[in-house]
Jmol script that loads the backbone (N, CA, C; Angstrom):
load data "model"
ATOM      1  N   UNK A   1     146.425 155.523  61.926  1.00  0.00           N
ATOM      2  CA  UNK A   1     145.064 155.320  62.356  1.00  0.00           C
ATOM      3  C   UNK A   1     144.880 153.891  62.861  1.00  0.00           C
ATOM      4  N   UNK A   2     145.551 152.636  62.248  1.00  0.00           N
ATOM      5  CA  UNK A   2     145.410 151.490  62.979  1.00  0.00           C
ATOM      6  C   UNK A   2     145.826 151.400  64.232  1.00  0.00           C
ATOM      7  N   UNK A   3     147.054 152.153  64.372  1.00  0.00           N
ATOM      8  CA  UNK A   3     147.576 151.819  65.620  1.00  0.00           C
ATOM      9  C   UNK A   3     146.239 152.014  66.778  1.00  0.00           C
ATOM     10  N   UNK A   4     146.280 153.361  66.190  1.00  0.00           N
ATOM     11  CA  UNK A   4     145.260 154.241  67.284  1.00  0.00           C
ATOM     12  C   UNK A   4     143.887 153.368  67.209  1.00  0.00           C
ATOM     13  N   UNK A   5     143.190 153.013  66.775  1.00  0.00           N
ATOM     14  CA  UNK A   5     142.261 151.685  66.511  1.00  0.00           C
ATOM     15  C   UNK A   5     143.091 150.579  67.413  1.00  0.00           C
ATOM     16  N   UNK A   6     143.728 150.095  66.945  1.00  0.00           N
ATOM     17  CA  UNK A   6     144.286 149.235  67.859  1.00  0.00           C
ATOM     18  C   UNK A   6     144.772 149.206  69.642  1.00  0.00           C
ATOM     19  N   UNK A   7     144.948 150.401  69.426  1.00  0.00           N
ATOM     20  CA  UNK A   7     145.136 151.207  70.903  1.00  0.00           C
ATOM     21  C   UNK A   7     144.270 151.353  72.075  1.00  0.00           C
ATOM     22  N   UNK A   8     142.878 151.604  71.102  1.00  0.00           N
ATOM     23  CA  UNK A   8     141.532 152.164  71.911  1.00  0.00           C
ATOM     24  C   UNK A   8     141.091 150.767  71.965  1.00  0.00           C
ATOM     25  N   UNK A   9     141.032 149.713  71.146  1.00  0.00           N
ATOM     26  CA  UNK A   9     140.418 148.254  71.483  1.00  0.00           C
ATOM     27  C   UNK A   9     141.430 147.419  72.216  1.00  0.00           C
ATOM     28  N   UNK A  10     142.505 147.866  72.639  1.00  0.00           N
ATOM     29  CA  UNK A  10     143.406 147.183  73.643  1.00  0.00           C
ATOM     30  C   UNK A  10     143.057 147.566  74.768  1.00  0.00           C
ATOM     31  N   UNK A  11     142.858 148.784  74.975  1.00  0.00           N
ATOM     32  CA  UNK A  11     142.294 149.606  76.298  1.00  0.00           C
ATOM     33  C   UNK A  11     141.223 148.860  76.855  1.00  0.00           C
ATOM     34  N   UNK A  12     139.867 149.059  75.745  1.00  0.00           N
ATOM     35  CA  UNK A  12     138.716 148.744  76.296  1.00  0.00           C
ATOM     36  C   UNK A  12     138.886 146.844  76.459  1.00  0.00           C
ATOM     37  N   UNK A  13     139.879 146.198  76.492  1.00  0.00           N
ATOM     38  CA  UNK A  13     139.620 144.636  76.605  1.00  0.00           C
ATOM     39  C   UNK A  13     140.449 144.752  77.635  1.00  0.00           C
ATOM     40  N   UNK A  14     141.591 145.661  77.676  1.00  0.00           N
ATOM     41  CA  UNK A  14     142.032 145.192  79.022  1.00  0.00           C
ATOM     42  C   UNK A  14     141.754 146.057  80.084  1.00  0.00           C
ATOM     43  N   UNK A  15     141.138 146.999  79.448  1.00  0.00           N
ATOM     44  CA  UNK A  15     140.749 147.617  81.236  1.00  0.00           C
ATOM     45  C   UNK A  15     139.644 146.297  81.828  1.00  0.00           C
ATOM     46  N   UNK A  16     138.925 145.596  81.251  1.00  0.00           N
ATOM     47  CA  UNK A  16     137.958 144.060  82.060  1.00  0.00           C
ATOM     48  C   UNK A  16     139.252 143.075  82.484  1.00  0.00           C
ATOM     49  N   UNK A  17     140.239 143.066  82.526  1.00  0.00           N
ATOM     50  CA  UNK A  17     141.220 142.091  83.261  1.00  0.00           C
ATOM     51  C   UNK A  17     142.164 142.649  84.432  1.00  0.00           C
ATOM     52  N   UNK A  18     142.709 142.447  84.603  1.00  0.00           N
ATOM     53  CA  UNK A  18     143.810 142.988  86.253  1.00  0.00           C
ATOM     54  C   UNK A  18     144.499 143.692  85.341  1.00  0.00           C
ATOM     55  N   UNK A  19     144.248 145.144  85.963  1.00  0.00           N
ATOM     56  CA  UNK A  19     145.202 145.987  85.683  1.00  0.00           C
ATOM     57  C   UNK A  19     146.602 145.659  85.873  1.00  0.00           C
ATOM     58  N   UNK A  20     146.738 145.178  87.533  1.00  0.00           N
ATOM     59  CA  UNK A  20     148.119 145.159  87.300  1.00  0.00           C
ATOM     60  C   UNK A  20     148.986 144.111  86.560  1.00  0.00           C
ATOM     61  N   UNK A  21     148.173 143.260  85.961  1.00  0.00           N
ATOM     62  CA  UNK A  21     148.756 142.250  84.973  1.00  0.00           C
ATOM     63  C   UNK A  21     149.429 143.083  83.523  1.00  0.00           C
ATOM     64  N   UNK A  22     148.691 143.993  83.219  1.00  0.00           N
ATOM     65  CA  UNK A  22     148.523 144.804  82.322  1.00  0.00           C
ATOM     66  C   UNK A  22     149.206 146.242  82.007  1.00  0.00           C
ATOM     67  N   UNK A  23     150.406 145.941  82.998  1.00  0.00           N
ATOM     68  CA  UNK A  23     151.663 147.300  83.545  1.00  0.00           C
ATOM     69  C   UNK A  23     150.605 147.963  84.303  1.00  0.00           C
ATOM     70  N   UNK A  24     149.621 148.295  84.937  1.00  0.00           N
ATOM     71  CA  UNK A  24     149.190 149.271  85.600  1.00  0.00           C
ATOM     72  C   UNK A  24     149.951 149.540  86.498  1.00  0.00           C
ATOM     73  N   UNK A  25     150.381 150.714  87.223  1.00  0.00           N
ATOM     74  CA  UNK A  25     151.234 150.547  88.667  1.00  0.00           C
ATOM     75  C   UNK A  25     150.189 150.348  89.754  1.00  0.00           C
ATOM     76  N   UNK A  26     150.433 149.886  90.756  1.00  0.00           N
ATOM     77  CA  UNK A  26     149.576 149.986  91.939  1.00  0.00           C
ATOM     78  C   UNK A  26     148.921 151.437  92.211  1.00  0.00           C
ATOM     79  N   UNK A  27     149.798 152.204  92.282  1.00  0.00           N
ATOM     80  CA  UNK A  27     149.559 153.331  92.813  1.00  0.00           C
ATOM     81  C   UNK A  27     148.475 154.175  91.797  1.00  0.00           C
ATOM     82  N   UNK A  28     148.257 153.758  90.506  1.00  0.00           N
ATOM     83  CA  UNK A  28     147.721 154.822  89.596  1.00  0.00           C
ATOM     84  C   UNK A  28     146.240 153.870  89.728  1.00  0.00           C
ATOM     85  N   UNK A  29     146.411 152.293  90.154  1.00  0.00           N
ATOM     86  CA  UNK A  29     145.188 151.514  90.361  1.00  0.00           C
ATOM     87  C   UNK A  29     144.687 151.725  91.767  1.00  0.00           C
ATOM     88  N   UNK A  30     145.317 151.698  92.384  1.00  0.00           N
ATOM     89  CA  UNK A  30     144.325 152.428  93.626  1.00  0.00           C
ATOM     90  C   UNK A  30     143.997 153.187  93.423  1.00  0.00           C
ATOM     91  N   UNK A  31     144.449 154.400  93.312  1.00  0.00           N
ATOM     92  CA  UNK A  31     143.292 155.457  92.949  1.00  0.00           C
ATOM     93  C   UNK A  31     141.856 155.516  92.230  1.00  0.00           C
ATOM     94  N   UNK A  32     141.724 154.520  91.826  1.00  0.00           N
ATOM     95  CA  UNK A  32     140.300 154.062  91.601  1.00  0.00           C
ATOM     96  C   UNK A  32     139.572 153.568  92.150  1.00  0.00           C
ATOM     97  N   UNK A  33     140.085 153.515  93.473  1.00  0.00           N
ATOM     98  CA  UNK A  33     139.528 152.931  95.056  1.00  0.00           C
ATOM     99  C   UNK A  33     138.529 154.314  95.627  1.00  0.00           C
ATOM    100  N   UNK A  34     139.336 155.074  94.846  1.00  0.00           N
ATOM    101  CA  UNK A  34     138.934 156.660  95.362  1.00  0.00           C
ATOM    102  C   UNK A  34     137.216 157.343  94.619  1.00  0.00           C
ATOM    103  N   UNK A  35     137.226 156.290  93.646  1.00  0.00           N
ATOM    104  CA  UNK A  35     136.131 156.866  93.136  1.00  0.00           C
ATOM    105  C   UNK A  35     134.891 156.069  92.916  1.00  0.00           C
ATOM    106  N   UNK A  36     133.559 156.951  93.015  1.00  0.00           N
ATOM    107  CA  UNK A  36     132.295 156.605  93.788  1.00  0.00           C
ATOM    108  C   UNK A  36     131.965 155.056  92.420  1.00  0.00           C
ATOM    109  N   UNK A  37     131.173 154.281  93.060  1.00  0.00           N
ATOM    110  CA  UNK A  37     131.130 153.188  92.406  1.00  0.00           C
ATOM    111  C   UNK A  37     129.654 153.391  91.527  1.00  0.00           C
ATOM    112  N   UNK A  38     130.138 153.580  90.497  1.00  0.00           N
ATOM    113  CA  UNK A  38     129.069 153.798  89.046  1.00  0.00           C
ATOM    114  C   UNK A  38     128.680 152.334  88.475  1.00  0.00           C
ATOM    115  N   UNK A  39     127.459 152.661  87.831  1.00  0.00           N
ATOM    116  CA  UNK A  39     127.204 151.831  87.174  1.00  0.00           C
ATOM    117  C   UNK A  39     126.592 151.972  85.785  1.00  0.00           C
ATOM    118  N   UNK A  40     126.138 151.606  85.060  1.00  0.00           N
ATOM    119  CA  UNK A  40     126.099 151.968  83.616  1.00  0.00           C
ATOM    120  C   UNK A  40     125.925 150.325  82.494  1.00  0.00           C
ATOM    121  N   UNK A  41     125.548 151.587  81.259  1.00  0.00           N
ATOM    122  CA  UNK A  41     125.805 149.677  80.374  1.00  0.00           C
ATOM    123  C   UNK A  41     127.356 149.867  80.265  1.00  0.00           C
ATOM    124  N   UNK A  42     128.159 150.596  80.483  1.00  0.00           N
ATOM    125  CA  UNK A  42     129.224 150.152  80.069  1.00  0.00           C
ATOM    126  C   UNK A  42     130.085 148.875  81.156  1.00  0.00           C
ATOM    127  N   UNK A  43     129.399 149.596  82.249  1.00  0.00           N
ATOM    128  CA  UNK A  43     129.159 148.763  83.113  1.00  0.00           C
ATOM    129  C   UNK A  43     129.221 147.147  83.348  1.00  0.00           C
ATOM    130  N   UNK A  44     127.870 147.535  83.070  1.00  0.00           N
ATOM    131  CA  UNK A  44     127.481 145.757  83.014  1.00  0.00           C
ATOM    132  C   UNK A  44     127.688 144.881  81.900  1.00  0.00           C
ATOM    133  N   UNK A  45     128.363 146.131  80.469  1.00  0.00           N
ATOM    134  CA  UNK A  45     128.793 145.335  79.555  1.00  0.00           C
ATOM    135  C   UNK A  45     130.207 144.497  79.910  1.00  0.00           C
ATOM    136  N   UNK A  46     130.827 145.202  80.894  1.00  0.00           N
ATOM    137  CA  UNK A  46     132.418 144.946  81.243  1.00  0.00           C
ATOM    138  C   UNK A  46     132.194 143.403  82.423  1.00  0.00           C
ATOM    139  N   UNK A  47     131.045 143.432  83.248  1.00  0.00           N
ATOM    140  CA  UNK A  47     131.069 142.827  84.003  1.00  0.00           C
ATOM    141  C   UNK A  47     130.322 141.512  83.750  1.00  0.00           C
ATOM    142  N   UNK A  48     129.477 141.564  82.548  1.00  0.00           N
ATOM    143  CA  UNK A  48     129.077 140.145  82.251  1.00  0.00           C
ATOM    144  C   UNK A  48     129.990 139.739  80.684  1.00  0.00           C
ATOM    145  N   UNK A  49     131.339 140.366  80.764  1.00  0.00           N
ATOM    146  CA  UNK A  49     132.139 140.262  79.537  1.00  0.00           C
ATOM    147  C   UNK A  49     132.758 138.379  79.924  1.00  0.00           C
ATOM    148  N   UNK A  50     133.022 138.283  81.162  1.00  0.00           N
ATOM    149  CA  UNK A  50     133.474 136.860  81.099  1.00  0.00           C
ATOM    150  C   UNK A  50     135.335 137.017  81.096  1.00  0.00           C
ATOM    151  N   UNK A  51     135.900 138.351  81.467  1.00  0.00           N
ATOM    152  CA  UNK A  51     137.192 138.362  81.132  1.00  0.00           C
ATOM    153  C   UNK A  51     137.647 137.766  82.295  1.00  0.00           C
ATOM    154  N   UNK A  52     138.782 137.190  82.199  1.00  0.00           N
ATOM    155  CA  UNK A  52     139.403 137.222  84.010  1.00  0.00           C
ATOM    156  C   UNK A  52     140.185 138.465  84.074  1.00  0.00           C
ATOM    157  N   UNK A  53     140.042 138.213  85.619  1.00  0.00           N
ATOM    158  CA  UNK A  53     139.883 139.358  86.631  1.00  0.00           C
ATOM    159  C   UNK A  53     139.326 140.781  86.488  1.00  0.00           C
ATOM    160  N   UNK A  54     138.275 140.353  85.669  1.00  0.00           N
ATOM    161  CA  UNK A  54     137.137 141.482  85.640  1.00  0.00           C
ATOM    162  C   UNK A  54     136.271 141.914  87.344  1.00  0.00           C
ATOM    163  N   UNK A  55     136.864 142.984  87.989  1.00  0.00           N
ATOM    164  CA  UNK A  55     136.353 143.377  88.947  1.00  0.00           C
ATOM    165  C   UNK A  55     134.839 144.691  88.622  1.00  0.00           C
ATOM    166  N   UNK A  56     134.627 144.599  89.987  1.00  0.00           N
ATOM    167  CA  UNK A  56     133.230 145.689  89.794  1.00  0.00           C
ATOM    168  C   UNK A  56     133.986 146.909  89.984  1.00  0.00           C
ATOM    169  N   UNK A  57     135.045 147.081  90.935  1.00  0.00           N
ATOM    170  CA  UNK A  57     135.877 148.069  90.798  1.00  0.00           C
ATOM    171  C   UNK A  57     136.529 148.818  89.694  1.00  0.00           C
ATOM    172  N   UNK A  58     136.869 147.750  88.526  1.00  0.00           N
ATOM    173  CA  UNK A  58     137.472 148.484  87.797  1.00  0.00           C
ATOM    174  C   UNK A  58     136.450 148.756  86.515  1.00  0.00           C
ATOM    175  N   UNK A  59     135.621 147.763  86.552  1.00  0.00           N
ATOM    176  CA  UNK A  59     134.171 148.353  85.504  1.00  0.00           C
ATOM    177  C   UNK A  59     133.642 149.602  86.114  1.00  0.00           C
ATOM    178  N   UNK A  60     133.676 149.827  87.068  1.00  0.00           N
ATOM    179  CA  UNK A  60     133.306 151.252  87.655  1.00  0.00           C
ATOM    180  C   UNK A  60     134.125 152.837  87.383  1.00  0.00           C
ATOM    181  N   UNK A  61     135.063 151.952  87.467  1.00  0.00           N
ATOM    182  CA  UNK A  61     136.509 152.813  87.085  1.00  0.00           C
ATOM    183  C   UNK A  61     136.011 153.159  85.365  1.00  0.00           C
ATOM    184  N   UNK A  62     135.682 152.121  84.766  1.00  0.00           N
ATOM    185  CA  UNK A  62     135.609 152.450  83.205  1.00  0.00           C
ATOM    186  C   UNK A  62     134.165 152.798  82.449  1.00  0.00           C
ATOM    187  N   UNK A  63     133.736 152.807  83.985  1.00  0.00           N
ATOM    188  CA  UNK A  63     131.979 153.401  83.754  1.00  0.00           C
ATOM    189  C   UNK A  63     132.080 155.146  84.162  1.00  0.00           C
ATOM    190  N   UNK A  64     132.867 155.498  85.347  1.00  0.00           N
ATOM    191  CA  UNK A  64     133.145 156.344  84.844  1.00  0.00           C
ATOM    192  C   UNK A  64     133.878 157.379  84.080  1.00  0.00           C
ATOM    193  N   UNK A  65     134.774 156.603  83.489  1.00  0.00           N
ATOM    194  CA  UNK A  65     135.325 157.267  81.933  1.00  0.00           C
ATOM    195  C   UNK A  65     134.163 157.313  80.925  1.00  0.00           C
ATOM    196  N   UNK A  66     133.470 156.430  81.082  1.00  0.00           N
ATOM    197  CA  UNK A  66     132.474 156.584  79.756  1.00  0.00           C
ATOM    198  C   UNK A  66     130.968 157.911  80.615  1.00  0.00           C
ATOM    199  N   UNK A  67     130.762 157.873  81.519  1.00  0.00           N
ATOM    200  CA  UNK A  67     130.138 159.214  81.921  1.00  0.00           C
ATOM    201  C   UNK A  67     130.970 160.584  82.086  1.00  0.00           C
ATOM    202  N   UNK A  68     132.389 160.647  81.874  1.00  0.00           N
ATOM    203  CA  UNK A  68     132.404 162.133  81.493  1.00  0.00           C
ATOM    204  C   UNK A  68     133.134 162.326  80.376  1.00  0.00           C
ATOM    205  N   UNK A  69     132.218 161.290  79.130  1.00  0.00           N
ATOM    206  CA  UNK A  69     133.263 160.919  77.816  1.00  0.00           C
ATOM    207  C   UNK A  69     132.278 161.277  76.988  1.00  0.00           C
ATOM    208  N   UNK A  70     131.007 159.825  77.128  1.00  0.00           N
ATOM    209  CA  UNK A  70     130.257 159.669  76.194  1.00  0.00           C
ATOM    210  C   UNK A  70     128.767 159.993  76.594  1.00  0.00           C
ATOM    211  N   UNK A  71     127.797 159.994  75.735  1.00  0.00           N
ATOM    212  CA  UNK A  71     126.140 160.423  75.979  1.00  0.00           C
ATOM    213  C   UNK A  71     126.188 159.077  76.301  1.00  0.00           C
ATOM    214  N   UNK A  72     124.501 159.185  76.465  1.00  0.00           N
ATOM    215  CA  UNK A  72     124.175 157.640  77.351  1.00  0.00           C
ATOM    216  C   UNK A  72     123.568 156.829  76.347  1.00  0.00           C
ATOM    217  N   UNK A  73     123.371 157.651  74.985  1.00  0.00           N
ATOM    218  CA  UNK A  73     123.278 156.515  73.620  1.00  0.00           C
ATOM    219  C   UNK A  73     124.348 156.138  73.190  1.00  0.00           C
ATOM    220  N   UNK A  74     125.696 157.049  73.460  1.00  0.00           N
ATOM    221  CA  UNK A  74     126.980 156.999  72.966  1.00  0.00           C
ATOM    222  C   UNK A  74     127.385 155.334  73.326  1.00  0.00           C
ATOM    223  N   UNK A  75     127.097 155.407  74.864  1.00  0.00           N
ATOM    224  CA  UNK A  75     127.468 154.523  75.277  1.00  0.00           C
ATOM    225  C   UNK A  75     126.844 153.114  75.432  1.00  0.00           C
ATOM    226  N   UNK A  76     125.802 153.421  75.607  1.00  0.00           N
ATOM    227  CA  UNK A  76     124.540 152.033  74.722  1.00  0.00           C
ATOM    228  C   UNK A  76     125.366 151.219  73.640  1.00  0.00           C
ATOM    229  N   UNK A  77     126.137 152.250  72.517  1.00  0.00           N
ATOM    230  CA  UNK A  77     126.597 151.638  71.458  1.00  0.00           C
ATOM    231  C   UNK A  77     128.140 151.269  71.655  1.00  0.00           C
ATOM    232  N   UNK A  78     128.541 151.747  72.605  1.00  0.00           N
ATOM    233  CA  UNK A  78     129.944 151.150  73.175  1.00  0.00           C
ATOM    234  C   UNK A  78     130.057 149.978  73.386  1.00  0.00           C
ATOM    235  N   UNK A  79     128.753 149.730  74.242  1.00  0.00           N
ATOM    236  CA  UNK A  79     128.802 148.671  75.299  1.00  0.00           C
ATOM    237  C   UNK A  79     128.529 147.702  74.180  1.00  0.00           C
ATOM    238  N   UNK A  80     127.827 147.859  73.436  1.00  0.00           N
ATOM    239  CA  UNK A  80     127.758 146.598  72.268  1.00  0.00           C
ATOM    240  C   UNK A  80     129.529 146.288  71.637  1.00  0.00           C
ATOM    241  N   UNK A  81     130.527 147.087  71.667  1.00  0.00           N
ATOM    242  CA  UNK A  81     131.741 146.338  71.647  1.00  0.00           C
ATOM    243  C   UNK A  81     132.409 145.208  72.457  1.00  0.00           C
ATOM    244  N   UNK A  82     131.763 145.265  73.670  1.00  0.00           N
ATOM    245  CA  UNK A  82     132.138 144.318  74.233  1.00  0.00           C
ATOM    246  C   UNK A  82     131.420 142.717  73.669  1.00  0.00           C
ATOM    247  N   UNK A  83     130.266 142.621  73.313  1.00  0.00           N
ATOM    248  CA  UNK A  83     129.888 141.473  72.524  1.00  0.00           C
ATOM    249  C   UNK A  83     129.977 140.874  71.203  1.00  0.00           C
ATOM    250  N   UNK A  84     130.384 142.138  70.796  1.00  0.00           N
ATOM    251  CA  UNK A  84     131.078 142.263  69.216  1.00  0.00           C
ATOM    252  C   UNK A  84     131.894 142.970  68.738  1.00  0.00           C
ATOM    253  N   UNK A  85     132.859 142.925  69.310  1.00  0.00           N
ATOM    254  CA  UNK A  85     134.287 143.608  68.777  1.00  0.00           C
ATOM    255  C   UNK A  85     134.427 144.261  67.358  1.00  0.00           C
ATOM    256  N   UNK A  86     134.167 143.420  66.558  1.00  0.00           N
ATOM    257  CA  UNK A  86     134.114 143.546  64.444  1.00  0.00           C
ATOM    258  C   UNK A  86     133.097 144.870  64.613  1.00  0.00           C
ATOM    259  N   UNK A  87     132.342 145.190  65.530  1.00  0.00           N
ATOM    260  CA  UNK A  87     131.338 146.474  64.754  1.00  0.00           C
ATOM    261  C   UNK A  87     132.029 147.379  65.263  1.00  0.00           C
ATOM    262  N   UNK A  88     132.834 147.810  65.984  1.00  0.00           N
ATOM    263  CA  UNK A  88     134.408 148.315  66.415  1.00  0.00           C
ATOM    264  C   UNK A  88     135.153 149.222  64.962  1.00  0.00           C
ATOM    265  N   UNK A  89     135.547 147.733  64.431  1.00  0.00           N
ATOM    266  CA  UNK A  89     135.687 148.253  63.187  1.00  0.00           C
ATOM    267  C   UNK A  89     135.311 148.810  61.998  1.00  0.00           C
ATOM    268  N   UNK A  90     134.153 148.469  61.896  1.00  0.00           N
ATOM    269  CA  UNK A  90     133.377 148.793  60.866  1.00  0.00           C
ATOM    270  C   UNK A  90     132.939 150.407  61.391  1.00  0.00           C
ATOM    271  N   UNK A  91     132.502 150.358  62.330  1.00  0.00           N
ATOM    272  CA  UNK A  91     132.515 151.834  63.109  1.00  0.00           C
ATOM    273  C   UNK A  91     133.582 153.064  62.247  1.00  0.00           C
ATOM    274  N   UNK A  92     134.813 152.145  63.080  1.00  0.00           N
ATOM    275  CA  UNK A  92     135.876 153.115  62.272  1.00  0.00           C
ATOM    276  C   UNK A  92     136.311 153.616  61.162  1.00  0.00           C
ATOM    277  N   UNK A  93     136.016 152.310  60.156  1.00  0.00           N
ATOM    278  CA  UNK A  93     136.210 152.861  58.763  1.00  0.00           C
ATOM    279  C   UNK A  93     135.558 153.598  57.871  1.00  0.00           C
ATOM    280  N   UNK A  94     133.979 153.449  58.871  1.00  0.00           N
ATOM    281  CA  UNK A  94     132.794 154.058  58.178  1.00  0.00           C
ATOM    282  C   UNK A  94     133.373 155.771  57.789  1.00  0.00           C
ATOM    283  N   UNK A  95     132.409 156.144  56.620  1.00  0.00           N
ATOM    284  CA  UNK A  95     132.987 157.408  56.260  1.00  0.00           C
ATOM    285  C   UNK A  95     131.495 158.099  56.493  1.00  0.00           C
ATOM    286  N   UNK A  96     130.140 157.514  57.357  1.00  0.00           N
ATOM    287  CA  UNK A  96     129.339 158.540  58.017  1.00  0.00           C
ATOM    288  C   UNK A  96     129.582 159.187  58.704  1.00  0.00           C
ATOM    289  N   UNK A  97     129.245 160.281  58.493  1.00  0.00           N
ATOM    290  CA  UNK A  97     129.417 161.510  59.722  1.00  0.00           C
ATOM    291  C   UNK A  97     129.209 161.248  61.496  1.00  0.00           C
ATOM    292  N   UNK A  98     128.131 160.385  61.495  1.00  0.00           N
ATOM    293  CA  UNK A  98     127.851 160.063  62.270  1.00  0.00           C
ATOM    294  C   UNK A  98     128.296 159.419  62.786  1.00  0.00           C
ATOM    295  N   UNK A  99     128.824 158.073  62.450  1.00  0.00           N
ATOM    296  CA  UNK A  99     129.873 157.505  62.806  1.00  0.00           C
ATOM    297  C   UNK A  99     130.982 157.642  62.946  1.00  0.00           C
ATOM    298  N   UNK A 100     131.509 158.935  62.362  1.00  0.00           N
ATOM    299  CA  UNK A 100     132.972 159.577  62.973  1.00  0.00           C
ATOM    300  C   UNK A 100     133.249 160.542  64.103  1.00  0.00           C
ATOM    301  N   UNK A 101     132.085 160.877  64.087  1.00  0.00           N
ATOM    302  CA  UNK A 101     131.437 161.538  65.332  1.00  0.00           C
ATOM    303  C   UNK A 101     132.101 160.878  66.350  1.00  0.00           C
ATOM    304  N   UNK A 102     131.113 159.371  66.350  1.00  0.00           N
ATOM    305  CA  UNK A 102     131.036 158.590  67.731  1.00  0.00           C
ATOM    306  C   UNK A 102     132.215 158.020  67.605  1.00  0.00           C
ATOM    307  N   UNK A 103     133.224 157.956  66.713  1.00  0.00           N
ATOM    308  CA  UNK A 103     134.227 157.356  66.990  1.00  0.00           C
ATOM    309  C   UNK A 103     135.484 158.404  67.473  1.00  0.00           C
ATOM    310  N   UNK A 104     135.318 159.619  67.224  1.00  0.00           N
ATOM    311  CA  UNK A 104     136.102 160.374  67.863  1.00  0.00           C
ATOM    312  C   UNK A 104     136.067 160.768  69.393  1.00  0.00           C
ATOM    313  N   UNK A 105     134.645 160.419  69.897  1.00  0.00           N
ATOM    314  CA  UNK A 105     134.170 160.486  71.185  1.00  0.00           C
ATOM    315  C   UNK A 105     134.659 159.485  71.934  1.00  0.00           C
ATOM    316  N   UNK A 106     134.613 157.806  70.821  1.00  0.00           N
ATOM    317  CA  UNK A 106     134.890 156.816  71.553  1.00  0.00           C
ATOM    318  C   UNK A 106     136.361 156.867  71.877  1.00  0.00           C
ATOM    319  N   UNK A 107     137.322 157.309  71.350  1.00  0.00           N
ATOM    320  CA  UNK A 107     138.707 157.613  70.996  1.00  0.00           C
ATOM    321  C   UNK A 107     138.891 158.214  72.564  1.00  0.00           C
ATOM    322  N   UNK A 108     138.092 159.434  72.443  1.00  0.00           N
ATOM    323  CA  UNK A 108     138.487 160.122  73.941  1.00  0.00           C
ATOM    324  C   UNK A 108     137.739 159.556  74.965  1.00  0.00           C
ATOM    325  N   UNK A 109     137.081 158.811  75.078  1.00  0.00           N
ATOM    326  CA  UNK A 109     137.017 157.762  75.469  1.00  0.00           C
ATOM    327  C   UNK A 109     138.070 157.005  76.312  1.00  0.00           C
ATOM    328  N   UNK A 110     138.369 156.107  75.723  1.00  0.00           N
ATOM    329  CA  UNK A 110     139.119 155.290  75.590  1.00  0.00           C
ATOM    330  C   UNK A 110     140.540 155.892  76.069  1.00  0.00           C
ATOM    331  N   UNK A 111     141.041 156.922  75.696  1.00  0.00           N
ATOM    332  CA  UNK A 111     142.183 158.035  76.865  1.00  0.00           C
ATOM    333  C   UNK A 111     141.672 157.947  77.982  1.00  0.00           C
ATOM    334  N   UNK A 112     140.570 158.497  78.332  1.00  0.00           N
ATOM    335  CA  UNK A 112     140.182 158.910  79.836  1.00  0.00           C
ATOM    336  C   UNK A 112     140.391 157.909  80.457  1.00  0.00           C
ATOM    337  N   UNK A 113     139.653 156.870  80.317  1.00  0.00           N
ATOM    338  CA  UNK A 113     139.916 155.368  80.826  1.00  0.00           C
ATOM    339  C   UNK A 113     141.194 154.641  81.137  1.00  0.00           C
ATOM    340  N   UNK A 114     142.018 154.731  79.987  1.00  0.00           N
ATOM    341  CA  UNK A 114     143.450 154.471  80.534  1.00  0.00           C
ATOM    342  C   UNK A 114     143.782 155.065  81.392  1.00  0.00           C
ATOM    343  N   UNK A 115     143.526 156.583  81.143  1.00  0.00           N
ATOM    344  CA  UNK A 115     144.384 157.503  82.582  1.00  0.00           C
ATOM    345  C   UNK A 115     143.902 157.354  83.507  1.00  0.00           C
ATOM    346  N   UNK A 116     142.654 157.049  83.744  1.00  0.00           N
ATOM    347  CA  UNK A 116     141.702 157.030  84.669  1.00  0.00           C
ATOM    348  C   UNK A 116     141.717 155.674  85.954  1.00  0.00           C
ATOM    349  N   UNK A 117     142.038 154.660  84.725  1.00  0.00           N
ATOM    350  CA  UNK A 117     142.027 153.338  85.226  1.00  0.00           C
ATOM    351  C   UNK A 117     143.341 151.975  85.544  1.00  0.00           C
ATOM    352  N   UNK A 118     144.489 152.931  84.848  1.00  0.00           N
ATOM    353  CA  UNK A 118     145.381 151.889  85.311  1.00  0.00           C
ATOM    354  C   UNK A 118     145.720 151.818  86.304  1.00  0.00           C
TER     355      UNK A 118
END
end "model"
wireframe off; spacefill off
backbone 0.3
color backbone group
């Protein structure tokens, strides 16, 4: 389970930097050239994150992983990972229902996006 915790918060910090710094291949990052430019809080959480080489392209790319992932409260509470990472965790360990909920959502999540976005 850490790994996988660890996995999904590697994703979501480096999909806000250059993919291709990040092994992406070119070819699996262009293809995100291909898709319509979204916007969202996940959005604008990625784009006023301050990462380098945080593009609008690829926050778009990871805005839409989070529209055919998460609800749009789901993701309200996503986007607060980007300003606070630690509620990330606490998320995860929680043993509310509710919170395992959203963390299994955030999980698939966090797949789509990789596949979606490197």
């Amino acid at each position: 389970m850490r790994m996988t915790v660890s996995l999904v918060m590697g994703i979501m910090l480096v999909a806000c930097g250059r993919a291709e710094q990040h092994g992406a291949t070119p070819t699996t990052y262009q293809a995100t050239r291909n898709l319509v430019h979204s916007t969202g809080p996940i959005h604008s959480a990625c784009r006023s994150s301050g990462r380098d080489g945080t593009t609008a392209r690829l926050c778009s790319c990871i805005q839409v992983a989070a529209n055919q992932t998460l609800t749009q409260p789901q993701q309200q509470r996503a986007a607060g990972f980007y300003r606070n990472p630690q509620e990330a965790q606490v998320i995860r360990v929680s043993t509310r229902l509710r919170d395992e909920q959203f963390w299994e959502a955030y999980r698939a999540y966090g797949e789509r996006a990789e596949t979606l976005c490197r």
